[in-house]
N, C-alpha and C positions, 0 to 999 in steps of 0.2 A: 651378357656381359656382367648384370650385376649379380647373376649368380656362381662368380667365378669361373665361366665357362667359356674356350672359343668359339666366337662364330663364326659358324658358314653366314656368308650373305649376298646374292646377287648384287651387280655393279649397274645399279640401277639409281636414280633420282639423288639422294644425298648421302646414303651409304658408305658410297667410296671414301667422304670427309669424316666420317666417323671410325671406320672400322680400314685397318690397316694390317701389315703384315706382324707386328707388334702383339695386335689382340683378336688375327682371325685370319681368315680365307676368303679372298673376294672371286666369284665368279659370275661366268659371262649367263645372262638371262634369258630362259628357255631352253636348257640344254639341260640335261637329267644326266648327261655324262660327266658334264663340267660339275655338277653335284657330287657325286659319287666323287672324282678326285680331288675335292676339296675336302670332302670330308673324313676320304682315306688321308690324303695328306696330313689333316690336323691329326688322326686318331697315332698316326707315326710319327708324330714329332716329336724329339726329345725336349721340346720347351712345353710344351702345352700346358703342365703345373703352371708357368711360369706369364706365360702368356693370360692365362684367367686371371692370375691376380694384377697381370697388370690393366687387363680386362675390366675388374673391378676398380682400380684404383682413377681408373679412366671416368668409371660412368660417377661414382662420390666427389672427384673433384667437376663436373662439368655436369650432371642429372640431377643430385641429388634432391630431395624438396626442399632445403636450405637454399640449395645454389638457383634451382628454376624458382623459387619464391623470390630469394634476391633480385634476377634477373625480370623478372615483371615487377615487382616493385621501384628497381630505377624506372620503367616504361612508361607506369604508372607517374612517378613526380615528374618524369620527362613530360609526358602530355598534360600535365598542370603547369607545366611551367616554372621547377619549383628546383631549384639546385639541392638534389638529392645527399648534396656532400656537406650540406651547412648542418 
């Protein structure tokens, strides 16, 4: 995803929350078939430009190390104690 790219991803543990029809192809896990048509899928879609960047746009607004710095730094004043917003 951050390199402008659709993913294939099995529908497995937390995946499905991330990766949707927007920026990918989810399929079912252990299946080498459900591979193969997800990845012909994506390689046919007339979005797929389109789908990577939103792909990207996905992982900069919610991954980036700005955002996961951010996001452990509130954890951090949280387990102090410490109203992160004063």
């Amino acid at each position: 995803m951050a390199c402008e790219r659709v993913v294939a991803a099995s529908r497995v543990g937390g995946l499905p929350e991330i990766i949707d029809d927007s920026v990918g192809i989810l399929f079912e896990p252990r299946s080498p078939e459900a591979i193969a048509r997800a990845i012909e899928k994506a390689m046919k879609s007339e979005a797929i430009d389109q789908m990577g960047t939103l792909a990207r746009k996905r992982v900069e607004a919610n991954w980036s190390i700005a955002s996961v710095a951010g996001y452990h730094e509130q954890i951090y004043w949280k387990c102090l104690g410490v109203d992160s917003d004063a």
